[in-house]
N, C-alpha and C positions, 0 to 999 in steps of 0.2 A: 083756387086751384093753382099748385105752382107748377114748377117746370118737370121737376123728377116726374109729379105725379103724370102727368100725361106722356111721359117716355114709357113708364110703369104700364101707361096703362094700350100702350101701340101692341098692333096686331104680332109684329113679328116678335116670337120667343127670346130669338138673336137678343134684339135692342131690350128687351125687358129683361132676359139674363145682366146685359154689360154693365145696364144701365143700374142694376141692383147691386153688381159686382163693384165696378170702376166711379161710379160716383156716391152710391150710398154706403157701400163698404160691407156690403149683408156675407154674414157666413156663409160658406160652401154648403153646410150642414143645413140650411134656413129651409124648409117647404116648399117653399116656392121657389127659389135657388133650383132645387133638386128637380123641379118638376118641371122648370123650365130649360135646363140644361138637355132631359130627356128630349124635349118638343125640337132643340134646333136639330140633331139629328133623323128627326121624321118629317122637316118641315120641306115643303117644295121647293123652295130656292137650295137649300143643301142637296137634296138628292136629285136635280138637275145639274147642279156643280157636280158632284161625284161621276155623275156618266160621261158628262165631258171632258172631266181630267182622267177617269180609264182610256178614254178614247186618244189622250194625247202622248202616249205615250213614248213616242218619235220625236215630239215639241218640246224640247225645254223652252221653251219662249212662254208658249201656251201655258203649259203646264205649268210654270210658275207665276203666270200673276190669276190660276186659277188657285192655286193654292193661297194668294193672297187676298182672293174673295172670299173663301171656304175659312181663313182664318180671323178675317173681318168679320165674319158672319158666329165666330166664335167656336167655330166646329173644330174638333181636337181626337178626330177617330183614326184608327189603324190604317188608314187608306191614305193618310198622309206621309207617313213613313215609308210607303210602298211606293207610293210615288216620289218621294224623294231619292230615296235609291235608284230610280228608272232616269231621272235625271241627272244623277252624278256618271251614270253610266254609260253616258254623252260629253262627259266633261275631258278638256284635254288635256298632256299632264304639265301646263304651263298655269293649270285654274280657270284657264278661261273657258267659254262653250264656242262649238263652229257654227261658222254665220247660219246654217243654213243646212239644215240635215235632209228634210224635201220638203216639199210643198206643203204650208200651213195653210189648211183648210179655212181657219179662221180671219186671213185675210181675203183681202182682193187680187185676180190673178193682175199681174203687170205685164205692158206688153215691152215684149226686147226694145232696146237700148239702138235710136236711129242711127247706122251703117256699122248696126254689129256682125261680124261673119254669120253665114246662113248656118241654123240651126242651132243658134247657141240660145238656151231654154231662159226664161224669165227669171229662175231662180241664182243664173249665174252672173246676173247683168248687175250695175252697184249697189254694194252692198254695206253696210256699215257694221263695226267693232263694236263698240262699248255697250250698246243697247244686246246686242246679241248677250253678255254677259249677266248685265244686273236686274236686265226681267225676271232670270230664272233665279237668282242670287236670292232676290229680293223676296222672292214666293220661299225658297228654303228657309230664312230667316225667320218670316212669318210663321211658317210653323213648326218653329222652334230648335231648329238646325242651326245655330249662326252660330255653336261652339263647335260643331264637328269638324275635325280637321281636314274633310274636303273640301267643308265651307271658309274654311280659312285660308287654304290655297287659294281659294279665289277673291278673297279678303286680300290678300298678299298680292296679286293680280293686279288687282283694281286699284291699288295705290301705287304700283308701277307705273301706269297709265295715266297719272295726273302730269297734268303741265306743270312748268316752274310755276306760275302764279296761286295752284292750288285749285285749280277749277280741272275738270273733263273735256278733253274734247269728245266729239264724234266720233271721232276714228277714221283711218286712212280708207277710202274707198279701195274695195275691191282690184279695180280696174285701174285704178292710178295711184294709189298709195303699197305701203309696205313696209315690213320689219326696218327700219333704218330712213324710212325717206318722208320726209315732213307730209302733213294731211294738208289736203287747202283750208283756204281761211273760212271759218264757222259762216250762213250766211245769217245777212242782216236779222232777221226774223226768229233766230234764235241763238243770236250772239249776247252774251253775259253784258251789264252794264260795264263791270270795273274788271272783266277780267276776258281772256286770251281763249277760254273756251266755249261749248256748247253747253245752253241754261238746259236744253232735255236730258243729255246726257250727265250735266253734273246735278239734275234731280234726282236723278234713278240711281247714281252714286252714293247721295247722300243717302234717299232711302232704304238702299242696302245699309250703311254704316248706321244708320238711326236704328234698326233693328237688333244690334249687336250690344250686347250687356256690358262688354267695356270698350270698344273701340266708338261708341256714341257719343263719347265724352273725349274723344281727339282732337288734336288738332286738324288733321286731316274732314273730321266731320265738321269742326267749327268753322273751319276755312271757307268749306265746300259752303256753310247754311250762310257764311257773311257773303259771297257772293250770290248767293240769290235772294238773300235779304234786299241785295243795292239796286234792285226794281221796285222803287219807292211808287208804281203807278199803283190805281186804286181802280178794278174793274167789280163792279157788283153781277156782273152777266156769265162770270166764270166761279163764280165763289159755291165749292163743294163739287166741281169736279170731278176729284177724285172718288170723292165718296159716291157720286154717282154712279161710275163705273164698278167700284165694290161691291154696288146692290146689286148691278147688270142692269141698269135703266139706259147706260150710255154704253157704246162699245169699246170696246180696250181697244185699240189698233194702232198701225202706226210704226214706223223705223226708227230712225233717228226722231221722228217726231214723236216717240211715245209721249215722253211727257213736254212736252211744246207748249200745252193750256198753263198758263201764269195761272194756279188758284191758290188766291191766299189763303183759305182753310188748310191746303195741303201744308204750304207754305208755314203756317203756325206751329200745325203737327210736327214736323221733321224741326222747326228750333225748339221746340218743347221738348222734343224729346235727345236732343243732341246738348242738351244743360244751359242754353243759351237766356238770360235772365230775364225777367219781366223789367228792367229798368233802360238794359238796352234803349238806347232814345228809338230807331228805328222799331223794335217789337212792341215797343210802347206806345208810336203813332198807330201802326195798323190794330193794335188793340181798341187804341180809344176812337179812331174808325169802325171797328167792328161792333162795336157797344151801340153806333148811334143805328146802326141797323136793326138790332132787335125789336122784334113786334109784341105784341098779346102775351101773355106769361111766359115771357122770356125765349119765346121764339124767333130761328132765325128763318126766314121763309127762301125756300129752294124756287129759285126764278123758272126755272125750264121745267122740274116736275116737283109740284108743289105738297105730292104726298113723302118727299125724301126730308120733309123740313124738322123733322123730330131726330132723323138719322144726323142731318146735320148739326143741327143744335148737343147734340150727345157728343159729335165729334169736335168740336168748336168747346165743348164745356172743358172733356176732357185735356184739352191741350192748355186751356188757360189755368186748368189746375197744377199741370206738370210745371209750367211755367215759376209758379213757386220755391220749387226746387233747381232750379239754374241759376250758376251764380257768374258765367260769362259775356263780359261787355264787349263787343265790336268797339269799333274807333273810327271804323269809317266814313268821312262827312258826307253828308246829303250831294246825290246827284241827279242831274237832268234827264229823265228819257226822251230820246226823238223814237218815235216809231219809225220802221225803217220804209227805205222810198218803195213803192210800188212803180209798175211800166206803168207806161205811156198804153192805154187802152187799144187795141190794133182796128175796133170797130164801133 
């Protein structure tokens, strides 16, 4: 038994659609193609995503990395469309979104900000840029918006907002930054190896740009994947992350910290698909790293929930095929990570 066949032969529609589509190359026309395209629109994980992105309809935040689960899940119905109009229709006319339209249910409430004036609501206390932006970006892209020219306003946005070095910052806090006045410095915990800004923020960056049919292939995307290329660490306890939260087994949350989790699955995906080469010295360590993990007919087994290990391995295949097709070499030489310091324990 190999590997296709037990993707082929997993519960969910989804992966047995993708996996016929993106790795075996089976016609649209094929029987089982058709039949399983039907299933992901009846299937329970879609029409739990669908109630919740009706319901979001105030959240661009929500709203778009819901539409980035529903499009992971391969669903391609009218209700994307609709939803992505209810999100542009939040958008400001600079491309970007406002931090904060009200209260996202989908978080945790936050308590005010200690010796903020009385009565000033959790929602107005700091707040960050750049992630308010390419949560929602990123979910339009995915379903199939990242030529529209509202999507490009904020295409246009988002590359205004890079640093000289080429990386993201965070964005100027609410409360002490602003149009014109420098952000403080990233902190230790998700400061880029080789560069000036925030590794979460220039993830969700690139992710939007990996999405886009020609700007994937920029310099502005190259730049953005060689800096979080240069976290040469090797953690197996975060590996498919992402894809976790795509199924909804893990929670999306998160500010500036959306993408904070270092996962090299993600990490593959966004150079595979930004043209970044398989010779690359660095994507060719973490490859020939990734190879020594595989288990039993080519499986990579998910540490935390060991039923997502087929999703993984689908998503993990897919990128080393993409890889193929990139013909961009980084230059940048190997560097040290220190993890950064932690206090002094108070008890």
């Amino acid at each position: 038994m190999n590997m296709t066949t037990l993707l082929l032969g997993d519960p969910s529609p989804s992966l047995r659609w993708r996996t016929a589509i993106e790795l075996e190359g089976a016609p649209d026309d094929d029987d089982d193609v058709k039949a399983w395209r039907g299933e992901i629109g009846e299937s329970l994980a879609v029409q739990s995503l669908l109630a919740r992105l009706s319901a979001a309809e105030r959240r661009p935040q929500a709203a778009g990395y819901l539409l980035c689960q529903l499009a992971y899940l391969g669903y391609r119905g009218p209700e994307l469309a609709t939803a992505v109009d209810a999100i542009f229709a939040n958008q400001q006319p600079d491309g970007s979104w406002p931090l904060r339209l009200d209260d996202d249910n989908d978080q945790p409430a936050r308590k005010p900000r200690r010796g903020a004036p009385p009565g000033l609501a959790p929602s107005d206390g700091p707040r960050f840029v750049t992630m308010q932006t390419v949560v929602p970006l990123r979910g339009i892209a995915a379903a199939g918006f990242a030529a529209d020219p509202r999507t490009e306003r904020a295409y246009e946005w988002l590359l205004r907002e890079r640093l000289p070095d080429g990386s993201w910052p965070a964005g100027p806090k609410a409360d002490l930054g602003g149009p014109g006045r420098p952000s403080l410095p990233e902190k230790d915990y998700r400061r880029l190896t080789h560069g000036e800004g925030c590794r979460s923020a220039t993830t969700g960056a690139v992710a939007c740009l990996a999405l886009h049919p020609q700007r994937n292939r920029s310099d502005a995307a190259r730049v953005g994947v060689g800096h979080l290329l240069a976290r040469e660490t090797r953690d197996e306890s975060t590996l498919g992350w992402e894809v976790s939260r795509l199924i909804g087994l893990e929670r999306a949350m998160g500010q500036v910290t959306f993408y904070v989790t270092f996962d090299l699955a993600f990490l593959l995906d966004l150079a595979s698909r930004c043209g970044v080469s398989a010779d690359d010295r660095r994507v060719r360590d973490l490859v020939t790293w990734l190879e020594t993990l595989r288990g039993l007919y080519g499986l990579w087994e998910h540490q935390a929930h060991p039923q997502l290990s087929r999703w993984l391995t689908f998503d993990l295949e897919c990128s080393l095929r993409r890889l193929a097709d990139g013909a961009w070499i980084g230059n940048e030489e190997p560097a040290s990570f220190t993890p950064y310091k932690r206090g002094r324990r108070r008890y």
